[in-house]
LUMTINU-384378 format. One record per atom (N, C-alpha, C): y, x, z; atom name; chain. Coordinates in nm, 4 decimals. Example, Ala and Ser with C-alpha at 12.3 -4.5 7.8 and 13.67 -1.06 7.14 Angstrom:
<pts>
<pt <-0.5690,1.3190,0.7800>,'N','A'>
<pt <-0.4500,1.2300,0.7800>,'CA','A'>
<pt <-0.3300,1.3200,0.7800>,'C','A'>
<pt <-0.2250,1.2850,0.7080>,'N','A'>
<pt <-0.1060,1.3670,0.7140>,'CA','A'>
<pt <0.0030,1.2900,0.7870>,'C','A'>
</pts>
This chain:
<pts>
<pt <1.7437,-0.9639,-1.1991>,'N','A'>
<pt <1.6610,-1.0310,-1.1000>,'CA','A'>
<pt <1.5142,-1.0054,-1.1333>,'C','A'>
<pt <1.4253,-0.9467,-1.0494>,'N','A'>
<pt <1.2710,-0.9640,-1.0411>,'CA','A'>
<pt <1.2375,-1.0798,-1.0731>,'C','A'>
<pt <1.1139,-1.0776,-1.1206>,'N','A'>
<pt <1.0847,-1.2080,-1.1921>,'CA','A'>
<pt <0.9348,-1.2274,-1.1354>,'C','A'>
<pt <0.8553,-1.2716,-1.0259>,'N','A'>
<pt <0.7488,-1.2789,-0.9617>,'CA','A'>
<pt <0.6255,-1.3490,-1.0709>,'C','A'>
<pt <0.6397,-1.3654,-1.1662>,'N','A'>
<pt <0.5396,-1.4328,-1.2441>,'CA','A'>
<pt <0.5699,-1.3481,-1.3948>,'C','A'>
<pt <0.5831,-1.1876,-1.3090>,'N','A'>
<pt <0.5340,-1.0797,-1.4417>,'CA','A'>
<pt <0.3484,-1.0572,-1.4514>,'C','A'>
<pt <0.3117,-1.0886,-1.3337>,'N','A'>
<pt <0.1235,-1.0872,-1.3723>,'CA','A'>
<pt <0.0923,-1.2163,-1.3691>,'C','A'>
<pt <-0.0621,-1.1951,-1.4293>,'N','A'>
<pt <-0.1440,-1.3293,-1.4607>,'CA','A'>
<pt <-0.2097,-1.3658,-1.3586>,'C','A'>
<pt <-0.2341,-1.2730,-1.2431>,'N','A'>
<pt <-0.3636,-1.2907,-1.1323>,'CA','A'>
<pt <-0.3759,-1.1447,-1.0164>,'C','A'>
<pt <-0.4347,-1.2106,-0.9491>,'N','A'>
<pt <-0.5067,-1.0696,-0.8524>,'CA','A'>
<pt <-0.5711,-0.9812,-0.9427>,'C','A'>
<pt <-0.6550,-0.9805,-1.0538>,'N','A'>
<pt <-0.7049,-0.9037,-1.0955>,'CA','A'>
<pt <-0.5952,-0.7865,-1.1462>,'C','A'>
<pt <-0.5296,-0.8506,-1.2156>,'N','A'>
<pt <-0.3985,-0.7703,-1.2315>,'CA','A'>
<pt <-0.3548,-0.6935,-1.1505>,'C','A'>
<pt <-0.3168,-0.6978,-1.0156>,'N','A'>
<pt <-0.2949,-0.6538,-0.9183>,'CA','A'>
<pt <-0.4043,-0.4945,-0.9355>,'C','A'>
<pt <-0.5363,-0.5690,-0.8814>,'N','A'>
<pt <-0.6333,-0.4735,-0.8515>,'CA','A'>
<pt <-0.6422,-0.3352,-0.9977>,'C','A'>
<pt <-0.6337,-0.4240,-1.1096>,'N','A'>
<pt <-0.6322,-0.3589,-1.2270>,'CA','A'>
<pt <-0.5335,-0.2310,-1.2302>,'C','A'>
<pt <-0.3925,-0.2440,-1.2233>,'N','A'>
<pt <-0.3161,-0.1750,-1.1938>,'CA','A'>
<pt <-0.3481,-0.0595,-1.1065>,'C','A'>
<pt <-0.3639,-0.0884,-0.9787>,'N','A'>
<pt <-0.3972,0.0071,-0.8794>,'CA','A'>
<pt <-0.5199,0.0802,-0.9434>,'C','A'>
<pt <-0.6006,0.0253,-0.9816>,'N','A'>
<pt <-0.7109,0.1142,-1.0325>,'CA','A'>
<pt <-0.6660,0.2030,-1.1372>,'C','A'>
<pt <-0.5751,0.1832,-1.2032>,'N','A'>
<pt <-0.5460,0.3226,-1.2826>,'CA','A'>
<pt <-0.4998,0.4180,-1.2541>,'C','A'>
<pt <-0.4285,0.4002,-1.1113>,'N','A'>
<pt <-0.3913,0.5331,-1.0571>,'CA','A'>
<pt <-0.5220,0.5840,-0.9640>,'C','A'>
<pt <-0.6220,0.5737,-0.9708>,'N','A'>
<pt <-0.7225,0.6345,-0.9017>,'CA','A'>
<pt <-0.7679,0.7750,-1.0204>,'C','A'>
<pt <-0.7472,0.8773,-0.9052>,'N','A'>
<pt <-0.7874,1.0049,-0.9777>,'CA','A'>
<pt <-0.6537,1.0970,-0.9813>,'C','A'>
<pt <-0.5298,1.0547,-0.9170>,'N','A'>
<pt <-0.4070,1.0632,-0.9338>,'CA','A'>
<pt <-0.4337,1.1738,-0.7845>,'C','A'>
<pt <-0.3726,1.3250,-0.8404>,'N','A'>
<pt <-0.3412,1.4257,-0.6886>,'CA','A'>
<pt <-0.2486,1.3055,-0.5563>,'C','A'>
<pt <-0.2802,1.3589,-0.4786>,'N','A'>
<pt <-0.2029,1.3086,-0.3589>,'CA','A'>
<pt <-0.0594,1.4105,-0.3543>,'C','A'>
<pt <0.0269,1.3533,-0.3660>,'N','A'>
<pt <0.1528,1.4369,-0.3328>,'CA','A'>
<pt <0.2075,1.3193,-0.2474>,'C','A'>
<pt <0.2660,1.4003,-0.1801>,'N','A'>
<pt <0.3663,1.3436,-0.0258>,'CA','A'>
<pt <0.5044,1.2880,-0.1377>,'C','A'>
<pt <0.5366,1.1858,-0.0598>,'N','A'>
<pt <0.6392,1.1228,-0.1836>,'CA','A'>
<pt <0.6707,1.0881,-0.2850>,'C','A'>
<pt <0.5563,1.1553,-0.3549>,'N','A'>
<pt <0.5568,1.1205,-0.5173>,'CA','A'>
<pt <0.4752,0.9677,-0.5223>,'C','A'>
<pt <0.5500,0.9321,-0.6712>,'N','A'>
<pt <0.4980,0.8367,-0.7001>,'CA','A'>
<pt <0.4843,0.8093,-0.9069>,'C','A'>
<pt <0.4490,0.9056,-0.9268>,'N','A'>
<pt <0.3662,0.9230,-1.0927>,'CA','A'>
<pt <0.2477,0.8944,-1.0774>,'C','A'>
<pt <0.2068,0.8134,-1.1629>,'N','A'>
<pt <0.0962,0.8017,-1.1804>,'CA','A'>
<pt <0.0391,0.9030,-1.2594>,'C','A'>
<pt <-0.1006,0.9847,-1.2486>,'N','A'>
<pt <-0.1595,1.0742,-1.2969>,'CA','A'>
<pt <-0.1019,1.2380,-1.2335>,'C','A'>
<pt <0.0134,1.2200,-1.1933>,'N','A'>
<pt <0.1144,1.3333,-1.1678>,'CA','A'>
<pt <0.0985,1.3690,-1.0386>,'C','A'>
<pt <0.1275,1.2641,-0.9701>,'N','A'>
<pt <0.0884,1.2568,-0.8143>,'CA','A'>
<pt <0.1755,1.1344,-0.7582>,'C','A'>
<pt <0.1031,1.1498,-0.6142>,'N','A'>
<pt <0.1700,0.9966,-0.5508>,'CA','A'>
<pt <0.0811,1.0106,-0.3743>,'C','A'>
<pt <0.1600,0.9676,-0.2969>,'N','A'>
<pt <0.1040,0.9414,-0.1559>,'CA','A'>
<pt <0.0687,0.7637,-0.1632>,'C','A'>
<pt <0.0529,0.7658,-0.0347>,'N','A'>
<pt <-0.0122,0.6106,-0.0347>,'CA','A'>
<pt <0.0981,0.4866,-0.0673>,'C','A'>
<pt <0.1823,0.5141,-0.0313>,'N','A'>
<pt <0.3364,0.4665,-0.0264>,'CA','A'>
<pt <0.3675,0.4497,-0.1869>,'C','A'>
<pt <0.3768,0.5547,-0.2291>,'N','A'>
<pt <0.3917,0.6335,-0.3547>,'CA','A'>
<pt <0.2822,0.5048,-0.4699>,'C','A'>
<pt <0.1559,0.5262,-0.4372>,'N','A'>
<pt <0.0207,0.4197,-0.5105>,'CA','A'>
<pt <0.1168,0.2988,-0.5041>,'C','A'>
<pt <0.1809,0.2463,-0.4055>,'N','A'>
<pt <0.1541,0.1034,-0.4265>,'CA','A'>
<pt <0.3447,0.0603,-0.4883>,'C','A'>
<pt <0.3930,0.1422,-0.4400>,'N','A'>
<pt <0.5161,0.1259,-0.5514>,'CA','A'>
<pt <0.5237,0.1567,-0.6722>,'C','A'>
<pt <0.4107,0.2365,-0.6856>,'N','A'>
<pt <0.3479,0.2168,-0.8420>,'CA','A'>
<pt <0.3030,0.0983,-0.9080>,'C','A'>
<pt <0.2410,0.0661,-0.8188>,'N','A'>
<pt <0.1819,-0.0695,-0.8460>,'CA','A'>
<pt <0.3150,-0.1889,-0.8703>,'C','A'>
<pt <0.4121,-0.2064,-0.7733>,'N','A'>
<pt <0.5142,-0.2917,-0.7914>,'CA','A'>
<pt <0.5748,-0.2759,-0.9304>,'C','A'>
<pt <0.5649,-0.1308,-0.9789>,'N','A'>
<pt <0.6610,-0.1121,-1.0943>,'CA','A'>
<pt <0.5605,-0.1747,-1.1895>,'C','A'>
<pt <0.4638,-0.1685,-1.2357>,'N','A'>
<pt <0.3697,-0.1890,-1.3112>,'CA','A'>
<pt <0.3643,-0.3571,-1.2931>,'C','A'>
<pt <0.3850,-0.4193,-1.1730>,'N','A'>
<pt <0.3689,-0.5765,-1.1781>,'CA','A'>
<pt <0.5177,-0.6235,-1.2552>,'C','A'>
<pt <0.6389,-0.5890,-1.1725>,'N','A'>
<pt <0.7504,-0.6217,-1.1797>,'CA','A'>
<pt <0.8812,-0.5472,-1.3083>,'C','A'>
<pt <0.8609,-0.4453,-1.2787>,'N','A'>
<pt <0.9217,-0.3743,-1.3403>,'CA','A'>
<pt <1.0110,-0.2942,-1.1725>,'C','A'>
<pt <1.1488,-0.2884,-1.1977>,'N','A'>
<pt <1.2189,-0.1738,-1.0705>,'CA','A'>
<pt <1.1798,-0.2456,-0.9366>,'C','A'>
<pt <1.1826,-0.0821,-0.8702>,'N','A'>
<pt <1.1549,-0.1189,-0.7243>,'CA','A'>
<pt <1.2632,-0.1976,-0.6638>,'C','A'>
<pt <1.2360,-0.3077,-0.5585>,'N','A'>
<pt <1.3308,-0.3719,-0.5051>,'CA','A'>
<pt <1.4155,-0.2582,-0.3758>,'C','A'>
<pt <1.3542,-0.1609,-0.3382>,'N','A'>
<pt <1.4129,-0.1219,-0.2960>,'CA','A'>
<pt <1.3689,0.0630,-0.2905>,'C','A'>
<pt <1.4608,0.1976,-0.2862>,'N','A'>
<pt <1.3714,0.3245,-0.2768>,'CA','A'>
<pt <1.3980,0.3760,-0.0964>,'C','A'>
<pt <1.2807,0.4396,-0.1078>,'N','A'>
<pt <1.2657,0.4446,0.0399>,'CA','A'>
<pt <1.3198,0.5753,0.0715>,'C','A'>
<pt <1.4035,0.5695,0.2443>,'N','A'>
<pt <1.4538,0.7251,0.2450>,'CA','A'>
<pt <1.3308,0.8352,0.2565>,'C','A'>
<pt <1.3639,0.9235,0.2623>,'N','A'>
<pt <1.2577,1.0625,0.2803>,'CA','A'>
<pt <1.2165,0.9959,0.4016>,'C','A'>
<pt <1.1133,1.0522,0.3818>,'N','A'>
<pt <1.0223,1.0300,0.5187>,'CA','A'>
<pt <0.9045,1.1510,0.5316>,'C','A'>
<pt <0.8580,1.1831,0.6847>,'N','A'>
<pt <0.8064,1.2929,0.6681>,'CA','A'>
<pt <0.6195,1.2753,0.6680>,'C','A'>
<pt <0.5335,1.3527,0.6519>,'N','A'>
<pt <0.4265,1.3196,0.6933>,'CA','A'>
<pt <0.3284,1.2248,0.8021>,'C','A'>
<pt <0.4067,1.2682,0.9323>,'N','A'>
<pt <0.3992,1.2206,1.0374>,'CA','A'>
<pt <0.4445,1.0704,1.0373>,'C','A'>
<pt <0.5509,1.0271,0.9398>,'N','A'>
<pt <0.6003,0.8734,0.9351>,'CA','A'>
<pt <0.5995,0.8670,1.1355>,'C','A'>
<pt <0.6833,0.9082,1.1236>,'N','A'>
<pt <0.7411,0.8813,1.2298>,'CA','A'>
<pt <0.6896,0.8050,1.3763>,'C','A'>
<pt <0.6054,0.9388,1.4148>,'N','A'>
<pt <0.4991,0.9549,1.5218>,'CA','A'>
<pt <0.5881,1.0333,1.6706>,'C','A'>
<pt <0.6891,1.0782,1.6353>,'N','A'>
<pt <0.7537,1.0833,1.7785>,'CA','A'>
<pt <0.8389,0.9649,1.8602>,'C','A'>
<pt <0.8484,0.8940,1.7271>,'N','A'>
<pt <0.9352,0.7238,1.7753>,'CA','A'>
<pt <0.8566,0.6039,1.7623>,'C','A'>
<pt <0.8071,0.5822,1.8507>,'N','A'>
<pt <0.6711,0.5108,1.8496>,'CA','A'>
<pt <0.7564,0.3540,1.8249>,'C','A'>
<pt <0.8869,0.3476,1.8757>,'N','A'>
<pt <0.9266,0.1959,1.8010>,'CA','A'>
<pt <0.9983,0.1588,1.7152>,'C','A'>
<pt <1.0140,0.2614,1.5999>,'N','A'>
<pt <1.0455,0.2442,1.4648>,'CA','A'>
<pt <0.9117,0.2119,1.3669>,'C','A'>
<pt <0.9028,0.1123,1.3103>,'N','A'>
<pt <0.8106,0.0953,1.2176>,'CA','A'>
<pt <0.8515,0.0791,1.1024>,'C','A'>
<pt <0.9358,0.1802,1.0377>,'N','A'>
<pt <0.9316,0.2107,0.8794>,'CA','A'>
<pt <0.8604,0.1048,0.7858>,'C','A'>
<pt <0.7617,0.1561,0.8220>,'N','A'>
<pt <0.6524,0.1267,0.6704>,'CA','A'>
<pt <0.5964,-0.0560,0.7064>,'C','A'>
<pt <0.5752,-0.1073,0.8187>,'N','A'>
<pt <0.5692,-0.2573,0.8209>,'CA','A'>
<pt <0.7228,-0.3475,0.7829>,'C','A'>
<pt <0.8462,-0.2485,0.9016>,'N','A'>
<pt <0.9731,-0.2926,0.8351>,'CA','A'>
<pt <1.0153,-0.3585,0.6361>,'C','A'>
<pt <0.9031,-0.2302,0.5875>,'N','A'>
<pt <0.9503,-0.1977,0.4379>,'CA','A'>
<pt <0.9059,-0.3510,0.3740>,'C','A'>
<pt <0.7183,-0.2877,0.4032>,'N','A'>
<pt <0.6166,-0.4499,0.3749>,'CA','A'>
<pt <0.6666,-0.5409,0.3937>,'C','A'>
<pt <0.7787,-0.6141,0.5251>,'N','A'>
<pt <0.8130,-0.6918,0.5567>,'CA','A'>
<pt <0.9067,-0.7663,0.4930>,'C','A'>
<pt <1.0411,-0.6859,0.4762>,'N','A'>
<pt <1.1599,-0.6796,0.3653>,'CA','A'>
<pt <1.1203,-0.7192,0.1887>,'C','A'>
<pt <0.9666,-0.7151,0.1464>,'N','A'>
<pt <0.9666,-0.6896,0.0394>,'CA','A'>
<pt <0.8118,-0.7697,-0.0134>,'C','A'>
<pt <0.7125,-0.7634,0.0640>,'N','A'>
<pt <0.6194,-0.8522,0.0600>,'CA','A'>
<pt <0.6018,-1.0030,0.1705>,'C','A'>
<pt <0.4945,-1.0390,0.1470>,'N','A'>
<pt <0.5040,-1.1907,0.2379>,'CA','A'>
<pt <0.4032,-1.1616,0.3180>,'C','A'>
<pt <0.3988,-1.1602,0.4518>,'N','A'>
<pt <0.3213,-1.1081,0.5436>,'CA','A'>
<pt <0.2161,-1.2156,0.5558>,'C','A'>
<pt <0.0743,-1.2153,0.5953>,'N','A'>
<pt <-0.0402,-1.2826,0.5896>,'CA','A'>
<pt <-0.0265,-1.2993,0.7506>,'C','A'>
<pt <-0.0079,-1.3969,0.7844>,'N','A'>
<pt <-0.0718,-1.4065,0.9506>,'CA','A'>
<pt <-0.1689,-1.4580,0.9758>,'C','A'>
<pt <-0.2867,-1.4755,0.8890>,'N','A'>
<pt <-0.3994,-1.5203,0.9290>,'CA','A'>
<pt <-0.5230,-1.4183,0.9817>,'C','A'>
<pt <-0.4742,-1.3069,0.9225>,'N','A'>
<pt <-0.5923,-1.1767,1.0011>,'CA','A'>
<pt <-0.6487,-1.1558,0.9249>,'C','A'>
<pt <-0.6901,-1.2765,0.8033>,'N','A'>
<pt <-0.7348,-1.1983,0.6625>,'CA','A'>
<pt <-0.6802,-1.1612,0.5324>,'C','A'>
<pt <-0.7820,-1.0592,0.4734>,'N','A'>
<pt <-0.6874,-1.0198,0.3323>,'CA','A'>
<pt <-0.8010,-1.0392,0.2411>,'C','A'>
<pt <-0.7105,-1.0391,0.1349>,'N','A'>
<pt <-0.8203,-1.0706,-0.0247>,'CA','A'>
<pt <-0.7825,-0.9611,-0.1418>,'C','A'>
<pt <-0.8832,-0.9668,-0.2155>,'N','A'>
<pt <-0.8400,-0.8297,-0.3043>,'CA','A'>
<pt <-0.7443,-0.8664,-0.3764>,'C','A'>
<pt <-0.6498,-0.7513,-0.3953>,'N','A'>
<pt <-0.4838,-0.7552,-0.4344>,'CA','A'>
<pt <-0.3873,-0.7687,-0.3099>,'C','A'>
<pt <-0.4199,-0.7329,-0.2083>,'N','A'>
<pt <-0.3600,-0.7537,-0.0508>,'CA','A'>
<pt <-0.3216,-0.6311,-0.0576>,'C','A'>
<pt <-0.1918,-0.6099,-0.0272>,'N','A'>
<pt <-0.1883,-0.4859,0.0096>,'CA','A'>
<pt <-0.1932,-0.4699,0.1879>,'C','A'>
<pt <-0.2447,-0.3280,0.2238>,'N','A'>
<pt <-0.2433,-0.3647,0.3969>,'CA','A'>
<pt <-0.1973,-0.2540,0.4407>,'C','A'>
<pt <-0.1639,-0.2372,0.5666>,'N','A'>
<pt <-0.1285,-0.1372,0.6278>,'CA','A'>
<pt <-0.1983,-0.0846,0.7197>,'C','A'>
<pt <-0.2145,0.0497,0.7941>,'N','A'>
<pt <-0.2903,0.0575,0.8680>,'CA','A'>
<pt <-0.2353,0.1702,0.9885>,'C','A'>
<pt <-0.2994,0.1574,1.1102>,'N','A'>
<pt <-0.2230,0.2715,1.1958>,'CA','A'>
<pt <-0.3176,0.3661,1.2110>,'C','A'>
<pt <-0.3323,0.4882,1.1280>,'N','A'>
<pt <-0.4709,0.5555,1.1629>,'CA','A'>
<pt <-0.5095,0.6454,1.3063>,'C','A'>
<pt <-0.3496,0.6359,1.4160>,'N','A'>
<pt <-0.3510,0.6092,1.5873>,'CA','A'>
<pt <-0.3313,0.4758,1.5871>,'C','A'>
<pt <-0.4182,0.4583,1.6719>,'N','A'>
<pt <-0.4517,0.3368,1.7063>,'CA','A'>
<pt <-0.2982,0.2549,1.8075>,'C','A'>
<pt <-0.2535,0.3411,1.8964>,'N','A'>
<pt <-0.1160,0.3065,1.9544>,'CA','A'>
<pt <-0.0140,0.4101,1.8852>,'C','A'>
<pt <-0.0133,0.4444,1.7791>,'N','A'>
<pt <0.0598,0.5237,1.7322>,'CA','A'>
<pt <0.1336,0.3945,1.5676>,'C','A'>
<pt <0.2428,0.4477,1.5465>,'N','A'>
<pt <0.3191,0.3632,1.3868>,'CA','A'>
<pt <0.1987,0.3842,1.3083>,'C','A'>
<pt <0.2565,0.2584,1.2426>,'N','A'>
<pt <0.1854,0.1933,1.0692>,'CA','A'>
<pt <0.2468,0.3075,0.9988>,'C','A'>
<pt <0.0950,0.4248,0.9721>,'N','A'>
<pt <0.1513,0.4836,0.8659>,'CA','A'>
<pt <0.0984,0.5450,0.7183>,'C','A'>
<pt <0.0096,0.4265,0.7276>,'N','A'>
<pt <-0.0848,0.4428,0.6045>,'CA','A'>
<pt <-0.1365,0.3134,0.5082>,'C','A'>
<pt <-0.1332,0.3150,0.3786>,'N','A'>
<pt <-0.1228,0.1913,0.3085>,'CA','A'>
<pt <-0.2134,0.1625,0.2203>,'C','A'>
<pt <-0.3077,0.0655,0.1778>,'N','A'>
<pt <-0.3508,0.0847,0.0213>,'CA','A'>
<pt <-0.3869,-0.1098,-0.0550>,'C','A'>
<pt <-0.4456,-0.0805,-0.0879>,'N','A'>
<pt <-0.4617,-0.1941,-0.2280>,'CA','A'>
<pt <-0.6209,-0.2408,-0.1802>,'C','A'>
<pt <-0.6178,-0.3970,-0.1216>,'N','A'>
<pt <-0.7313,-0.3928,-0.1107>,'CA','A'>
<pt <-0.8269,-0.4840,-0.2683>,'C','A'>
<pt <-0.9208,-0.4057,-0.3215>,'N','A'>
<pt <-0.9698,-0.4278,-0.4288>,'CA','A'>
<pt <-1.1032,-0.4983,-0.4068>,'C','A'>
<pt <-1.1809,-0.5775,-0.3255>,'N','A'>
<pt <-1.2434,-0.6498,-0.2663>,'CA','A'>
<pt <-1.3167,-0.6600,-0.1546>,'C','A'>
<pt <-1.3999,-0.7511,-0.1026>,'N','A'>
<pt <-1.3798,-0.8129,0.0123>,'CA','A'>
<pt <-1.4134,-0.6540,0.1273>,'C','A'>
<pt <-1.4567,-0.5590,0.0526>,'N','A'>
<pt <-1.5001,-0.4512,0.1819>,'CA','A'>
<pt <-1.4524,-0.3368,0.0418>,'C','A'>
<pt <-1.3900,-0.2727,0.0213>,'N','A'>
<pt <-1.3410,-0.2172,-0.0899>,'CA','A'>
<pt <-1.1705,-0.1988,-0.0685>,'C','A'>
<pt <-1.1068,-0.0620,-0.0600>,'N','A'>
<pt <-0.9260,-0.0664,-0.0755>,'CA','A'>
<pt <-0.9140,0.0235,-0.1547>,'C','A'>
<pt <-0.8004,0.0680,-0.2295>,'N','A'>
<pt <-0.7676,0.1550,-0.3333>,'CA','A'>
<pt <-0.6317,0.2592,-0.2546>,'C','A'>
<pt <-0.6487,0.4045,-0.1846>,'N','A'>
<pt <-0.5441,0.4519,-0.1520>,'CA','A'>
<pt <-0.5194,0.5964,-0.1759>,'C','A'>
<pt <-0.4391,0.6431,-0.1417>,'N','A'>
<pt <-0.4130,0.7795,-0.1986>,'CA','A'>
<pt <-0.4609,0.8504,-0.0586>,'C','A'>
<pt <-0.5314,0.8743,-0.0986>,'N','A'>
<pt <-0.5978,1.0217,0.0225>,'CA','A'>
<pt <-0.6008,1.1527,0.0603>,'C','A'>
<pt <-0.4789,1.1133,0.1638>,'N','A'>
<pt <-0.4141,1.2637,0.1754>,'CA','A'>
<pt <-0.4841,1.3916,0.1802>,'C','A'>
<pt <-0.4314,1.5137,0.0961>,'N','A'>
<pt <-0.4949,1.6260,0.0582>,'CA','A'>
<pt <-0.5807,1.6222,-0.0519>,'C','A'>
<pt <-0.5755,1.4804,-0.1194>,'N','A'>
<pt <-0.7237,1.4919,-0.2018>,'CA','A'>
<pt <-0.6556,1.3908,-0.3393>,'C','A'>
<pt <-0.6596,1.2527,-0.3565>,'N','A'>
<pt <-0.6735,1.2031,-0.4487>,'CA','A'>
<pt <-0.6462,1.0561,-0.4266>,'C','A'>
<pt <-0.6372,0.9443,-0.5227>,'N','A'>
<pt <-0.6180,0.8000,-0.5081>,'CA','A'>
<pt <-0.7720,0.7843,-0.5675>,'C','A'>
<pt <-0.8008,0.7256,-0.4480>,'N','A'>
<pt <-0.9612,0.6862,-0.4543>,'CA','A'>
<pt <-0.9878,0.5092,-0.4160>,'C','A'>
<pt <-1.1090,0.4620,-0.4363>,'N','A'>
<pt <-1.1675,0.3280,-0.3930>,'CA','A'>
<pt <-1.2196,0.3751,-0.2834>,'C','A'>
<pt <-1.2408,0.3410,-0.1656>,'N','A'>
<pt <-1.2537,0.3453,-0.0669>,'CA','A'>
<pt <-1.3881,0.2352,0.0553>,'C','A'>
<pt <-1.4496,0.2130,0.0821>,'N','A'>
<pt <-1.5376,0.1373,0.1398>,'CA','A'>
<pt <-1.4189,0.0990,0.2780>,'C','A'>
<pt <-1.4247,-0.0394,0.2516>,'N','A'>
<pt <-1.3169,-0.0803,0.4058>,'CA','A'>
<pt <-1.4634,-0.1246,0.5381>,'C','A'>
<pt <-1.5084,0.0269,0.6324>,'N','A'>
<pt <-1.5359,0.0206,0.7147>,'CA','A'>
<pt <-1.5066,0.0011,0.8176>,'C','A'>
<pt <-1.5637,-0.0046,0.9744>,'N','A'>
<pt <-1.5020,-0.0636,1.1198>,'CA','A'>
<pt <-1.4046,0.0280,1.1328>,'C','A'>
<pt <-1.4212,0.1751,1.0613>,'N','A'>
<pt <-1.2797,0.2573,1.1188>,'CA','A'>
<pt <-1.1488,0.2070,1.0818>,'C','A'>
<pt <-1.1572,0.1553,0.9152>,'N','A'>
<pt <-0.9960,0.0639,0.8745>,'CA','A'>
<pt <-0.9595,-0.0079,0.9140>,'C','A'>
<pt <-1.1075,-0.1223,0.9611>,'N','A'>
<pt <-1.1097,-0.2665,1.0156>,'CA','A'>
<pt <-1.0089,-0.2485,1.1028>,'C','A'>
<pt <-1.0261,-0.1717,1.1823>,'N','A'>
<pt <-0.9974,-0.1533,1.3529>,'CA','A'>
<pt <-0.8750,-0.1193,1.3146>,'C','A'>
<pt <-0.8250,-0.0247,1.1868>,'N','A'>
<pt <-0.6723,0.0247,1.2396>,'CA','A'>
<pt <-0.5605,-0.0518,1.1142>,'C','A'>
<pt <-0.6034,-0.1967,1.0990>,'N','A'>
<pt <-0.5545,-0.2869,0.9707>,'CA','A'>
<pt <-0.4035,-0.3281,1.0695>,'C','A'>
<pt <-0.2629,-0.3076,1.0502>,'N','A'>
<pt <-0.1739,-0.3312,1.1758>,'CA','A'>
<pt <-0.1100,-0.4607,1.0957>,'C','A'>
<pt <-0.1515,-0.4569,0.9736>,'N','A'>
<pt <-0.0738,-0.5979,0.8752>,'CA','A'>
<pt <-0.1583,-0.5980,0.7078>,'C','A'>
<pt <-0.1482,-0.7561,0.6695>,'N','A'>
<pt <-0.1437,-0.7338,0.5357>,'CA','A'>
<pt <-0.0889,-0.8528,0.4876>,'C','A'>
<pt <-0.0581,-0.7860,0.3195>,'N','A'>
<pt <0.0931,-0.8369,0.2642>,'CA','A'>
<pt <0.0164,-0.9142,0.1805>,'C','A'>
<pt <0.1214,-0.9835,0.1240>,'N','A'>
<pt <0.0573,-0.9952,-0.0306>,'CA','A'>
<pt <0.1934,-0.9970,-0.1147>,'C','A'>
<pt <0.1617,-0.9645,-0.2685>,'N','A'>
<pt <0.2594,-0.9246,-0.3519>,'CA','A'>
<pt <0.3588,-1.0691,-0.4191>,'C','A'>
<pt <0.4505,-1.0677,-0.4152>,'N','A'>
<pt <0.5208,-1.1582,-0.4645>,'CA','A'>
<pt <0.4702,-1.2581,-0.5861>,'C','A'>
<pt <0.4264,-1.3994,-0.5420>,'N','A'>
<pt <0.3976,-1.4373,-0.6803>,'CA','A'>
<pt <0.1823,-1.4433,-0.7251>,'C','A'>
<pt <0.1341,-1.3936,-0.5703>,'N','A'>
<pt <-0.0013,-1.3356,-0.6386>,'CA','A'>
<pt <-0.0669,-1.4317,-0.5567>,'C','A'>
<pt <-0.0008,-1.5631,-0.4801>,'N','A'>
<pt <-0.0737,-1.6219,-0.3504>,'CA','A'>
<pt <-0.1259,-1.7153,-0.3688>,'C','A'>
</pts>
């Protein structure tokens, strides 16, 4: 059984995620230093809070599934596995989701590390800190928070 009171705090949270910054972006992967997609960052992060993932996700392709506009994978996942925020706001250690089409699936994720600040893996490039500007604002479709961090 997972045990939700393996960290001390949000900082923890944020702490974690920050060590995989600098980490290649690979599609599916999830090593830290090795590589990891955005997906990839934050089930890193679960392993590092908890220990095993509660659950592994099937293949999925780049696109996360942009020809089936009413499958939502990746909120489904958040949903199944984190505690969804319905208040519209998030705090650092939130993880969030985002639709980067605006009427298109949730298919992008990261770690938000404070109040205008997220931690995500950036496709083609790297797991970076990030400035949460009106472009994220605008495409935020949920945010979670991690078991135990509320």
């Amino acid at each position: 059984m997972t045990s939700f009171t393996a960290f001390r705090s949000r900082i923890d949270i944020i702490d974690a995620a920050r060590d995989w910054i600098g980490t290649p972006y690979r599609h599916q992967a999830s090593t830290r230093g090795a590589g990891c997609d955005c997906l990839g960052l934050v089930r890193g992060v679960w392993r590092t809070l908890y220990g095993a993932e509660p659950e592994t996700p099937p293949a999925y392709t780049p696109d996360w599934n942009e020809r089936n506009h009413s499958a939502e994978p990746l909120l489904s996942a958040a949903r199944r596995n984190l505690i969804e925020r319905k208040d519209g706001r998030f705090l650092p250690g939130d993880v969030l989701v985002f639709r980067v089409v605006p009427d298109g699936p949730a298919k992008h994720c990261g770690i938000a590390s404070g109040p205008e600040q997220f931690i995500h893996a950036y496709a083609g490039r790297k797991v970076v800190e990030s400035w949460m500007n009106r472009w994220w604002l605008a495409r935020i479709a949920g945010v979670y928070i991690f078991p135990g961090a509320e």
